[in-house]
C-alpha positions in Angstrom: 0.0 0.0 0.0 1.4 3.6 -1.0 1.7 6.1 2.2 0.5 9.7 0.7 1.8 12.2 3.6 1.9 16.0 3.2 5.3 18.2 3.2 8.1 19.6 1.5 9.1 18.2 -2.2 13.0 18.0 -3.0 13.6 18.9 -7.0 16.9 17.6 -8.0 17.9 19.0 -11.1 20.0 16.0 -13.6 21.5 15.6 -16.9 22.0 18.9 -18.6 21.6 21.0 -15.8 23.2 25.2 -15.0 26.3 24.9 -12.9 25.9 25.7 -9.1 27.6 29.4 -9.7 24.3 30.2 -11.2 22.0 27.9 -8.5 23.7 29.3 -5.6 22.6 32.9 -6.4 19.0 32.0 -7.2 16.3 33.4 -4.8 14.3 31.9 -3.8 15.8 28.6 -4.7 13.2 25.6 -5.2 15.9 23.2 -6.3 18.9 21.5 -5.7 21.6 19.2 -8.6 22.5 16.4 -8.9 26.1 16.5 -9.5 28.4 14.1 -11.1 31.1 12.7 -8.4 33.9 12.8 -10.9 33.5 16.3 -11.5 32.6 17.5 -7.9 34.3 15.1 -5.8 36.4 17.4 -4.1 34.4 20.6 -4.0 33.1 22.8 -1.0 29.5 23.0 -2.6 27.4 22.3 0.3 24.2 19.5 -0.1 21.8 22.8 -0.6 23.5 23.2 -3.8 24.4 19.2 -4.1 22.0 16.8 -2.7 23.6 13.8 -5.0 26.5 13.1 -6.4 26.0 10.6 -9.0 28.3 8.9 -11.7 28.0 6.4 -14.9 29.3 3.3 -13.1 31.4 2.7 -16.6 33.0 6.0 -16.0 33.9 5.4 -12.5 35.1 1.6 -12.5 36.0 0.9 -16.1 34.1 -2.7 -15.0 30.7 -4.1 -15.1 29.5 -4.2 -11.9 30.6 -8.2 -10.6 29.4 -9.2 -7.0 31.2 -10.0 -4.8 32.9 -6.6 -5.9 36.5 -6.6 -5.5 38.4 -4.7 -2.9 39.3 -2.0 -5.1 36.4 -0.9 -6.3 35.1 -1.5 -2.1 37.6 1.0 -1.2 36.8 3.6 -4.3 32.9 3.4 -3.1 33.9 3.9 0.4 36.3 6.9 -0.4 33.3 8.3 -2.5 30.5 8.0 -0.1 32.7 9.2 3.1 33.1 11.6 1.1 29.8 12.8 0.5 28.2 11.9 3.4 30.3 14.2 5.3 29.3 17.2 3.2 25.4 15.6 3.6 25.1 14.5 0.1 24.0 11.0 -1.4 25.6 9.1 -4.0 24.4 7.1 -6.5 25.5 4.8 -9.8 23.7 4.0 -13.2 
């Protein structure tokens, strides 16, 4: 069964998207990006700019994804979500 509740909506902007120089300044601001971690990875933008950081998983591991993954790419997703999480963002993979 769905659960319908009332309260804020988050839009995440993806894709082809303005750079956050030009979200940062809007006011009032509605949205937030959805970065790309190879791009942003080590940048001060804060999660009201970046609520996700997100990444072609081709891009990032040059693999397909095989379980169990290996301890390299283990360590690359920990590195990349510590990461994020301390700056209050989300990371994802497609």
């Amino acid at each position: 069964m769905t659960k319908v509740s009332q309260g804020a909506v988050t839009v995440i902007l993806s894709g082809s998207r303005p750079g956050a120089d030009v979200i940062s300044t809007m006011s009032p601001r509605y949205l937030v990006l959805d970065g790309r971690i190879l791009e942003n990875e080590n940048d001060d933008w804060p999660n009201t700019v970046y609520l996700w950081q997100s990444q072609d998983w081709a891009n990032m591991f040059d693999v397909v994804p095989e379980f169990p993954f290996s301890e390299e790419t283990c360590s690359r997703i920990t590195e990349v979500s510590q990461k994020a999480h301390a700056k209050g963002q989300r990371i994802r993979f497609w």
